[in-house]
N, C-alpha and C positions, 0 to 999 in steps of 0.2 A: 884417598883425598876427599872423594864427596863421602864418604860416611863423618870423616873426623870435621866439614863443614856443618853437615845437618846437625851435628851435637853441639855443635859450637853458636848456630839459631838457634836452638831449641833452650840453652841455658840464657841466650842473650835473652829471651820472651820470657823467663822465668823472673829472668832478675827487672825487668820492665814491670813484671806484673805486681813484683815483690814493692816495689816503688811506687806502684799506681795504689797500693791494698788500701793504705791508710784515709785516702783519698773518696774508697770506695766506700768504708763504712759508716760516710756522714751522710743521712737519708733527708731530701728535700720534700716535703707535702704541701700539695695545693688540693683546694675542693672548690668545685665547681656544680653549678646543676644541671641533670640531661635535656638534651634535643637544643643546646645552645647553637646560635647560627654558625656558619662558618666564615671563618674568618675572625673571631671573637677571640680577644686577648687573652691570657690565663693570669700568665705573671713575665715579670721581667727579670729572662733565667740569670741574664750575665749577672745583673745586678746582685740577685741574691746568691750567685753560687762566687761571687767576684771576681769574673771575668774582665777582660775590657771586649766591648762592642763591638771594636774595629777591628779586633785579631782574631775575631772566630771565625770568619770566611779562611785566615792561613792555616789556620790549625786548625780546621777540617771536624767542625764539629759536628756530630749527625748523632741522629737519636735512631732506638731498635724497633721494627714494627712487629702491630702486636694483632693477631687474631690476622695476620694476611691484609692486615690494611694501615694504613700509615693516618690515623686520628691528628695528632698531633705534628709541630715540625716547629724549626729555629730560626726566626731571623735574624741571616746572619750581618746584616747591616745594624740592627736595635737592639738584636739579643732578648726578644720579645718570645715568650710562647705562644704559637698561636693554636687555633683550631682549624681542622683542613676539614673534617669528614664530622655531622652531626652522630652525636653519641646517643643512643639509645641505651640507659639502664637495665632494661627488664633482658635485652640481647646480650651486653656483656655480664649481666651477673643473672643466669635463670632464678638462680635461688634468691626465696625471697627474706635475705640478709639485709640488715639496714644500712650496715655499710659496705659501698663495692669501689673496693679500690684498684687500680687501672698504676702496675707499676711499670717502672720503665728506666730505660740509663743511657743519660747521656755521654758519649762516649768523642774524646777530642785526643787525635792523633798525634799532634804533633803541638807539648809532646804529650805521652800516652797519658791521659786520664780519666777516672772514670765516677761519674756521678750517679746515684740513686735519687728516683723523683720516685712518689707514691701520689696520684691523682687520684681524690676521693671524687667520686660522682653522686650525688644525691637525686635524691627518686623528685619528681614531679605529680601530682596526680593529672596523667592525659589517660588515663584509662577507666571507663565503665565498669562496676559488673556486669555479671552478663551469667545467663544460665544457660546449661548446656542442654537442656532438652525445655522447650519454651513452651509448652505444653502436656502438660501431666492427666491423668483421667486414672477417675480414684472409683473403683465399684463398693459401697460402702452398702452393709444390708441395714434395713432400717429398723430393723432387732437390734440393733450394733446401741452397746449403752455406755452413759456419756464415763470421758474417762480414754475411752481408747485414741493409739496413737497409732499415726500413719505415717510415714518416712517419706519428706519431700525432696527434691535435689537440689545441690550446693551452690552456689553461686560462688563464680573465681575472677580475682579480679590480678590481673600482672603486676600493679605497685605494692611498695611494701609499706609497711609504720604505718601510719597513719592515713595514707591514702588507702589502702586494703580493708576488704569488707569490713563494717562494724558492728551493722544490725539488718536485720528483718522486718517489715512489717507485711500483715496480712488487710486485705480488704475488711471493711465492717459487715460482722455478719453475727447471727443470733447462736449459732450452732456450733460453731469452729473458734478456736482459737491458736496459736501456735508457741514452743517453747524452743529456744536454744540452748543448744549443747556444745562446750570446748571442749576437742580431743586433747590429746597429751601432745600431739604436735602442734597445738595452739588453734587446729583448723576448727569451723563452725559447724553444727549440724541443724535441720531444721525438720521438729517435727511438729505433722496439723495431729490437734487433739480435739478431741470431737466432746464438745460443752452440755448437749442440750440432745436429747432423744430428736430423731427424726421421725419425717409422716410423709411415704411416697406419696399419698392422697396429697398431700396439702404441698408440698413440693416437690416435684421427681429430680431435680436438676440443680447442683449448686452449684455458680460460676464464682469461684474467687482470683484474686490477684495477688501473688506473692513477690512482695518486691524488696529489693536486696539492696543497701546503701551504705558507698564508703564514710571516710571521715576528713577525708578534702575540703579543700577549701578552694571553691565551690566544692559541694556533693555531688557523686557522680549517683545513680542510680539506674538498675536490670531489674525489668519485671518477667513475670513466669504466669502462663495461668492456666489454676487447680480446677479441673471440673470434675465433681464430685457426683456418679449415679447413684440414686438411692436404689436399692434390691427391695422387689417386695416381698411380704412378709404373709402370710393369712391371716389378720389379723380383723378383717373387717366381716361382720357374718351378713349375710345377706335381708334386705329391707325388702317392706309391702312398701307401695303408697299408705296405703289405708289399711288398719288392724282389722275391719268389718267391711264388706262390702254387701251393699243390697242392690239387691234386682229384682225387677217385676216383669212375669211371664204369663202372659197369656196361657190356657189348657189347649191341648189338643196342637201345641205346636210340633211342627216335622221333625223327623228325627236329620241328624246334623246342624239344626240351630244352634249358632255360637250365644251359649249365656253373658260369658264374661270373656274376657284375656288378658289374666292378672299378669302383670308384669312386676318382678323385684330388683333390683340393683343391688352388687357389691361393687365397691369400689376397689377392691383389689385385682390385679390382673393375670394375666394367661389365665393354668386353672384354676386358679382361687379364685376366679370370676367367673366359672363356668357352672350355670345353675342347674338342678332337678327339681322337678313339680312332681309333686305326690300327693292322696290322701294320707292322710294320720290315720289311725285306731280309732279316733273319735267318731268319724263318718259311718254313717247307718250304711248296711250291707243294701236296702233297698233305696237309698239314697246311688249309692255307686251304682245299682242296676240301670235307673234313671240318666246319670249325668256319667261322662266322660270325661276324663281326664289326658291332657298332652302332655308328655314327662319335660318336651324341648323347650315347648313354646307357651306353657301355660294356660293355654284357650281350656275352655269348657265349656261343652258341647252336648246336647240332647242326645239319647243314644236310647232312650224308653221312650212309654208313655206318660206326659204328664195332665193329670187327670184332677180337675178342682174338686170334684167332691171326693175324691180320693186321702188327696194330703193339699192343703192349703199352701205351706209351706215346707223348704227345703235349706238343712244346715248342711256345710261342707267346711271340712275343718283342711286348711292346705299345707303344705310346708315346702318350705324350698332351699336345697341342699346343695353348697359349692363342691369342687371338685377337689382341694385342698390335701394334703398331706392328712391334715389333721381338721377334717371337714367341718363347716361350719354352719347353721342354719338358721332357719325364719320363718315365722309362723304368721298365717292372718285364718281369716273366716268369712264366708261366702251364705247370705242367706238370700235366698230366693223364695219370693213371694209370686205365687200364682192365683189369675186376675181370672173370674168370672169371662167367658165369651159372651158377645154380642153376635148374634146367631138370629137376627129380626130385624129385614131390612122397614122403616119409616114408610107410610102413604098418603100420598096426595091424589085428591079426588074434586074434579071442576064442577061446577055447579053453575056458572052462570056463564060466557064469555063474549065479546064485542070482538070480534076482530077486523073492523074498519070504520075507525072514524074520522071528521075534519082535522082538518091541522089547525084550524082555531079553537076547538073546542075548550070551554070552562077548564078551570085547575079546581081537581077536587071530584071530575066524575067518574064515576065506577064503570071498572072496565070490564073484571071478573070478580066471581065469587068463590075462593079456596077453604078444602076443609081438607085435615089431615091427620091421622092414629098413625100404633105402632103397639103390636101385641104384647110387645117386651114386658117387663115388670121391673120397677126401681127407678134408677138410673137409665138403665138400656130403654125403660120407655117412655122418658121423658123427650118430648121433642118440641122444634123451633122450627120457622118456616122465616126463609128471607131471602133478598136478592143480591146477588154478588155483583152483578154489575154497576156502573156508575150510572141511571138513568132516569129519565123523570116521571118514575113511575114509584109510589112507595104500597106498605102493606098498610094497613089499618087491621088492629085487631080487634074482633067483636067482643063486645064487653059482656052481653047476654049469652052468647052460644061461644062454651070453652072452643079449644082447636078450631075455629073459624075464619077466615081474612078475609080483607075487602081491599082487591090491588086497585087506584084509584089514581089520576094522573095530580101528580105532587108540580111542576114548572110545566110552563106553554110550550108549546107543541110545534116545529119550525118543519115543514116536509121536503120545504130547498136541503136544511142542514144534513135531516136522516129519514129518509122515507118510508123505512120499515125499523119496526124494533120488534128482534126475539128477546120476550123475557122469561129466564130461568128463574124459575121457582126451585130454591132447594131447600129440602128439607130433613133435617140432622137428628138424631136422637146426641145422648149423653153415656151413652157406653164408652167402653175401652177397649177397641178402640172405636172411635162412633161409628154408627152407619147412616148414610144418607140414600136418597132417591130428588130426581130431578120431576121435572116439567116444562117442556116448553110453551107459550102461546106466542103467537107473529101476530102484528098489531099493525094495518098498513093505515096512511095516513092518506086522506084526498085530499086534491090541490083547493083553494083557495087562492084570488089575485088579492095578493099582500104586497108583493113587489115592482116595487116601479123598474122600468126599464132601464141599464145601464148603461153609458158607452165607457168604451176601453179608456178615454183620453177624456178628458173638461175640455181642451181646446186642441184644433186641431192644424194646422199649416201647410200649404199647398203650395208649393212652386208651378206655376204654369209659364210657359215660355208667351211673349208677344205675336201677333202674326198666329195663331192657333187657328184649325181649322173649327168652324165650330158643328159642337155637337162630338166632341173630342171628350173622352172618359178623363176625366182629374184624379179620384178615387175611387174609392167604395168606403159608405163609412157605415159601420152594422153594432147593432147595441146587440146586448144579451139581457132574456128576461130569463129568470130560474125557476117560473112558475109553466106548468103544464096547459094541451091543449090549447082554447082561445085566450085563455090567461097571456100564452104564451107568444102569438102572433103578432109582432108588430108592423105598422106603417110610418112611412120617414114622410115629414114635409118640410118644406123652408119657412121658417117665419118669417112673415112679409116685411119687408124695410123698403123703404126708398132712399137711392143714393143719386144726387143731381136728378132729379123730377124722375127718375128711370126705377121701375119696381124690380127687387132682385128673381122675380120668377122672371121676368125677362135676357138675366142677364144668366141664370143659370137653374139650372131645372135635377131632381134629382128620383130616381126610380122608388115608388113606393114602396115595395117590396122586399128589392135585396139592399138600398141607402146607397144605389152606384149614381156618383155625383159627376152630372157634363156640366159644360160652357155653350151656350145657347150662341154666343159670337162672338167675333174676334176680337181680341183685347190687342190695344195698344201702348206700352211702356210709357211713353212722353204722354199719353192722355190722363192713364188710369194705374196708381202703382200696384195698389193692394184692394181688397174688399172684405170686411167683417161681417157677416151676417149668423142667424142662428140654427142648427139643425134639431127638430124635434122627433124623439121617438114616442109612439104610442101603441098600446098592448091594445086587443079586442074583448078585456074584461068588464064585467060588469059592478062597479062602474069603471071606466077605460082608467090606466093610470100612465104617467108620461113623464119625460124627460128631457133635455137639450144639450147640445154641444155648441160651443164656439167655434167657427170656421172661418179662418185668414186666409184668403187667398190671394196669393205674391204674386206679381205681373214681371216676370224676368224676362232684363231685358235680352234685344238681339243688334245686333248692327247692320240698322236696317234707316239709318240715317246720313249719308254722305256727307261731309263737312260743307259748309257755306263758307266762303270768303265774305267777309264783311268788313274787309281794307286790305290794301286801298279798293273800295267801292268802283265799281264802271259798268257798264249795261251788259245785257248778254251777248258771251260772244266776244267781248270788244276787249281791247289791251289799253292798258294805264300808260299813259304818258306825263314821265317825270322830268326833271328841269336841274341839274345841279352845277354850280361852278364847277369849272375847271381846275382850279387850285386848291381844291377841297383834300384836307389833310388824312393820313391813315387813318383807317379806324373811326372816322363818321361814318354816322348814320345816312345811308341813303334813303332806303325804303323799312318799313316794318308792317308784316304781314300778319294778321287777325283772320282766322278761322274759325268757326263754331259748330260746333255737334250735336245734336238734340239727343243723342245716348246717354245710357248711364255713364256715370265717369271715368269707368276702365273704358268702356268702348268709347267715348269721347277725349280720349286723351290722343292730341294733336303733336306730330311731329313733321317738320316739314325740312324741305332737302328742294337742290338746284335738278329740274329735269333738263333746261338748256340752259346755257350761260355765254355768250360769245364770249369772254375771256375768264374764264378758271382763276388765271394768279392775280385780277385787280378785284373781285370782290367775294367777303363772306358771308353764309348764311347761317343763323342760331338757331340749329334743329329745332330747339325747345319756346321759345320768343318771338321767331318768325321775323327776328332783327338782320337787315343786309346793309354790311357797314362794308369800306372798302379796305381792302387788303395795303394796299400800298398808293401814290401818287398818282396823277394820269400824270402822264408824260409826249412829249410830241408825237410818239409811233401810235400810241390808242387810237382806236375812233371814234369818233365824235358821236357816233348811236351805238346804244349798247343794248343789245335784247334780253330780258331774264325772263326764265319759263320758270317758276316756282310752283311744286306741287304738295297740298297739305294733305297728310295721309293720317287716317284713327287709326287707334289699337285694336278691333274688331278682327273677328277669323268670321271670311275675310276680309280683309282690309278694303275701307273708301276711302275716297282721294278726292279733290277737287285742285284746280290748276289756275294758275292767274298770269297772265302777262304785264310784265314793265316794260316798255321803252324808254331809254335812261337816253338824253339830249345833255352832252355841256357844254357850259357858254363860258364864253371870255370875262375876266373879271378888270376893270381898270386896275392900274397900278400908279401910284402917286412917284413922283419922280423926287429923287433926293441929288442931293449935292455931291453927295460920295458918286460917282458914276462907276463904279468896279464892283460895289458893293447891289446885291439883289434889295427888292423896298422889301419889309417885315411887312408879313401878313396884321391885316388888324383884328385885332381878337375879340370875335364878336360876345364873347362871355366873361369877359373881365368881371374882376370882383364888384365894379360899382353899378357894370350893364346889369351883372345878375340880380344883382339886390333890386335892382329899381324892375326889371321885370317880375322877380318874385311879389316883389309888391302890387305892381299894376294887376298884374294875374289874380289876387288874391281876392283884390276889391270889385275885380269884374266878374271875380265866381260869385262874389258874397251878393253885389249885383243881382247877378243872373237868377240867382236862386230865392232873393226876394219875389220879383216878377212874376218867376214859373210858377211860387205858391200862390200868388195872386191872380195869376192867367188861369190857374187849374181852379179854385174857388169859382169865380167866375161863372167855369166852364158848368158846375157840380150845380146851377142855378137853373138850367135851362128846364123845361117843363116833364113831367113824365111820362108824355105820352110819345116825346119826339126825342128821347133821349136814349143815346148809343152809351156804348159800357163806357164806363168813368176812367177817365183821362189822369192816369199817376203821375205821371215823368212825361216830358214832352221837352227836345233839345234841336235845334237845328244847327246842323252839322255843314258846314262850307269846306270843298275842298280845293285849294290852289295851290295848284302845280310848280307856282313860279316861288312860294315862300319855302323858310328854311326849314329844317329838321326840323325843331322843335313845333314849329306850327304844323304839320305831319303828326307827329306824338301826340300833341294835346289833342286834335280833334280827334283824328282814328282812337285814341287810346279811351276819350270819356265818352265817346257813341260807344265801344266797345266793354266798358267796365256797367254803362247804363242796361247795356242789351242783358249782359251774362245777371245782374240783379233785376230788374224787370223779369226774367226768363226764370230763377230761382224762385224767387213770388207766385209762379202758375201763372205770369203773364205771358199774352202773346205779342209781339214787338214787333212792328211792320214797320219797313224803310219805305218812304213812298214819293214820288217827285208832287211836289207845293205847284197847283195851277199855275202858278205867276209869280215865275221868279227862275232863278237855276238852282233854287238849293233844295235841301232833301227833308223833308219831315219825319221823324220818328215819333210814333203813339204804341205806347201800352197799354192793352186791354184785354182782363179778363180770360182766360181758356177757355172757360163757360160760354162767356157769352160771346166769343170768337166768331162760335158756331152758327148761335141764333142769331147774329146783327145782321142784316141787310147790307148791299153795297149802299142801296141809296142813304140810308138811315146815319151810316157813318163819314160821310165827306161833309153833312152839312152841319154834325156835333162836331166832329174836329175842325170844321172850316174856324171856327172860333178861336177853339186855341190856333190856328197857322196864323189866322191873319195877326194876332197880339201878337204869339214871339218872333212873327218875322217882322214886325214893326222895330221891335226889340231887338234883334238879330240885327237892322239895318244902321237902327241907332250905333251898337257898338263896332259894329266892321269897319 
């Protein structure tokens, strides 16, 4: 039973296939080009094999896979052929055919039939050539003549047609060129043919570039590169410098004296560059006894005696032989000429000599007398006498007596600069090679005073501190003379000056000897800042010669001055009593403190701070202003007296201070009574904008006032006779101080006694507060530093009485 079934499938597939056959021998072709993407349409199968669309998912159509992988496939919704798997041409056809076609058959079950596709796939150019060995090296000998060929390697490229190799070309070059050749299997060959004879000399190394190019579009292009060594060849015979060479030899030279060391060149290498030195045949047998030859090095070297009366001269014939297969050589010629000895040294013989004269002495007198032979004959005894150094001495040759000189000083003569000179005499014959003989003479020079005395400095500056003890050293100030013995000796003196009727040998004295400079007394900063005077050196030459220095000397100061209170003003000892409302607002002015310094102005710079305060939080003080304004209100709990201890302190190391006491009293202010009774009365504001104007203004016209007066008080004063007249009256101000008025009358007086003092005080004035006989108020006069000193008491209360009485006339009028 199952055998007569299997025969009975086996014929049913026969007679299927027999029905499918006709079906199968109509061949469908599509062409396409490689590396298309996937997913990329081909054709539309149903369409063309006349399918319908929608019945190929039942009837089970599938295509065969080819090469293990499934390229292709059917959609069986469209009936579309697609692309599943990128195709690569040069993989599915290695051979490089121009047509590779990719068959295939569609096969649809139900019912059975069967289709033939043929896909052509066409080439692309994606591939380079490309050499298989990318570097060639060609040993080419440079005997090699032109004509010959040399077999380069192939360049392969995977596309086919027209994309696969086309041509060759080679880099530009003068010597090479290349030729192709097609095998019978279409392949290319490439040979370099060599154009043009070579010259290792001239080039040892050809680099070329061989490069291989399809016929794509674009072109693809593989380069290769040729390097071509040249072989050398013996071809080059060996060179002299020079066909002749001359040399001149002294007689009687030592044996190993090198004559020459010819040296020849071939340009060719290894042995063909490796030289031999020989005589020729030509060279005299007693030539070769005389001279030596080096076979390696060439030198030629004394090995006899060479004798001038002998043979004068010497030929050597040389040749120099490569090492070559087929040796090659070079000839030159060596004649040596031998020179007469000089064998007679030159003589010099003194006749006359000075060897010590002034350093002023004339230009032009004779120092020595030289005479000088030489037994030689010819040449060898011709001779010359001269001096090689640079110096002010020259030769003079005697015009009457040959070989004679007269050395004779040519420039003046300095004994600071050079106080001895050796002069060589030499003198030379004319041989070959010459011979000389010396001489020396020393020629010492005596001092003369030619130079005045120096100091290191033109001016000189001395800081000296104030308060110095005197007879205290400042410096040493020492000049240099460069002249010898008493020449050499100096004395210092001060040149006499007076400064303020005082002579400066009073004021500072200096050692005559070593120029160590004291202070005869103590100098005071606020008196005296600086002193100019001049220092003289003088030598003990005959006649004496001298010199001077400027000398500043600086009065530095010390803080040796204590501050003075000069406001608020009160006797000694005693404490200020001040007077202010009670309703007085933040931040007015109570008091302001004026201090002064007679230091210099770092050591004068005043700061001033609370040493007691009975209350810390109602009042402040302005370090820098010496301004005490109040912090805040008084209020019922305050007391009625308020004590301030204020201390002014300078910048001095270390520090002075001076101390002043306020007693601060406040009083009750009335208050006007208003209508509102809930409401507080508004303070009246004693600086409104029309109060201020109209006080700027009164102020203005009682300064312009005042200062009329004062010039006409001080005139006045500038009349009185000269016998009874105290130092002249600049500035004169009387100053009122009342307790009971407000801030501002406080400011203006302390502030313009205060602005008066510190300008009076800048001036070189001295400024004394002083109580006015008759009256309470205070006098202030400026007068002179100078004559501070020399005034009398009596002399100045009856010149100032003048000005007191006018401006307090003045004073009374405007208060």
């Amino acid at each position: 039973m199952c055998d007569a079934a299997q025969r009975m499938d086996f014929w049913t597939r026969i007679f299927v296939l027999c029905a499918a056959w006709p079906a199968a021998l109509s061949v469908t072709r599509y062409s396409i080009p490689e590396e298309m993407e996937r997913g990329s349409v081909v054709a539309n199968l149903a369409a063309d094999l006349g399918l319908e669309p929608g019945g190929l998912a039942q009837r089970q159509v599938k295509l065969d896979i080819f090469h293990n992988k499934k390229y292709l496939d059917v959609n069986k919704k469209t009936g579309e052929l697609l692309i599943m798997e990128t195709m690569d041409r040069e993989y599915l056809c290695p051979s490089k055919l121009v047509s590779c076609l990719l068959k295939l058959d569609v096969i649809i079950e139900s019912p059975l039939r069967i289709f033939n596709i043929e896909l052509e796939i066409t080439d692309i150019n994606d591939n380079a050539p490309h050499f298989r060995r990318d570097r060639v090296q060609l040993d080419v000998s440079e005997s090699a003549t032109p004509g010959e060929r040399f077999s380069l390697p192939n360049a392969v490229d995977p596309d086919a047609g027209m994309n696969t190799i086309k041509t060759y070309k080679l880099s530009p070059t003068q010597h090479f060129t290349i030729e192709i050749q097609t095998g019978t299997d279409g392949s290319q060959y490439v040979d370099l043919v060599l154009t043009r004879s070579l010259d290792r000399e001239e080039t040892p190394v050809h680099n070329l570039i061989l490069t291989a190019e399809d016929g794509g579009s674009p072109v693809r292009s593989g380069t290769a590169n040729i390097i071509v060594r040249v072989q050398d060849t013996n071809d080059n015979p060996p060179r002299f410098d020079e066909r002749i060479y001359t040399v001149n030899m002294t007689e009687n030279s030592p044996v190993g004296t090198t004559v020459i060391k010819l040296n020849a060149t071939d340009l060719d290498e290894g042995p063909n560059s490796e030289l031999v030195y020989s005589f020729t045949l030509y060279t005299s047998e007693k030539t070769q006894d005389v001279f030596a030859m080096n076979p390696s090095t060439g030198e030629i070297t004394v090995k006899g005696t060479v004798d001038y009366e002998d043979m004068t001269f010497y030929e050597m014939h040389i040749e120099a032989r490569d090492r070559g297969s087929h040796p090659l050589l070079g000839q030159c010629k060596v004649v040596v000429r031998v020179t007469d000895m000089n064998d007679n040294y030159p003589e010099i013989t003194l006749q006359s000599v000075k060897n010590t004269v002034k350093e002023d002495v004339p230009v032009g007198t004779v120092i020595a007398l030289v005479a000088i032979g030489d037994r030689d004959t010819g040449d060898n005894g011709k001779v010359d006498l001269f001096i090689h150094d640079s110096i002010p001495f020259v030769l003079n040759k005697s015009s009457d007596r040959p070989m004679h000189y007269q050395l004779i000083v040519s420039k003046p003569l300095d004994r600071e600069s050079v106080p001895d000179y050796d002069i060589t005499l030499i003198v030379r014959d004319s041989g070959r090679p010459p011979l000389s003989d010396n001489e020396t003479i020393t020629v010492h020079l005596l001092d003369v005073n030619d130079n005045v005395p120096r100091f290191p400095q033109s001016f000189y500056s001395i800081r000296v501190p104030e308060n110095n003890a005197p007879g205290a050293l400042l410096t040493s100030l020492s000049a240099f003379d460069p002249d010898l013995h008493e020449n050499q000796y100096l004395v210092y003196f001060i040149v006499e000056k007076e400064i303020a009727n005082t002579s400066m040998s009073m004021l500072f004295s200096i050692n005559p000897e070593n120029g160590n400079l004291y202070a005869l007394k103590t100098f005071d900063y606020e008196m005296e800042k600086d002193f100019l005077f001049h220092i003289e050196a003088r030598d003990s030459g005959s006649p004496p010669l001298s010199s001077n220095a400027s000398v500043r000397v600086a009065v530095a100061d010390q803080n040796d001055n204590a501050p003075v209170i000069v406001s608020p003003w009160r006797a000694h000892g005693s404490a200020v009593e001040e007077k202010i409302p009670r309703s007085t607002d933040k931040g007015s002015l109570v008091a302001k403190v004026i201090a002064l310094d007679g230091d210099s102005v770092h050591n004068s710079r005043i700061t001033y701070q609370f040493l007691q305060v009975s209350d810390a939080s109602l009042f402040s003080l302005d370090q820098y202003n010496g301004e005490i304004r109040t912090t805040r209100m008084f209020s019922y709990k305050d007391w009625r007296h308020q004590r301030l201890v204020v201390v002014a302190k300078d910048n001095g190391e270390p520090a002075l201070s001076a101390t002043v006491t306020i007693k601060l009293s406040t009083v009750e202010t009335a208050a006007k009574a208003y209508s509102d009774g809930g409401e507080a009365p508004p303070e009246y504001d004693i600086f409104s904008d029309l109060n201020l104007y109209l006080l700027i203004g009164l102020g203005s016209v009682s300064f312009l006032l005042l200062i009329t007066i004062s010039v006409t008080v001080v005139l006045k004063c500038q009349k009185v006779k000269p016998g009874n007249m105290a130092p002249p009256c600049r500035n004169s101000v009387i100053s009122e101080r009342n307790s009971t008025v407000a801030d501002s009358t406080l400011v203006s007086n302390d502030a313009y006694w205060y602005s008066l003092f510190l300008a009076e005080t800048r001036k070189g004035k001295l400024v004394v507060r002083q109580p006015v006989p008759k009256g309470s108020r205070y006098f202030v006069s400026s007068i002179p530093r100078s004559a501070a000193g020399s005034a009398t008491s009596d002399s100045a209360p009856s010149t100032l009485q003048v000005c007191l009485n006018c401006i307090h006339f003045v004073s009374g009028r405007f208060s």
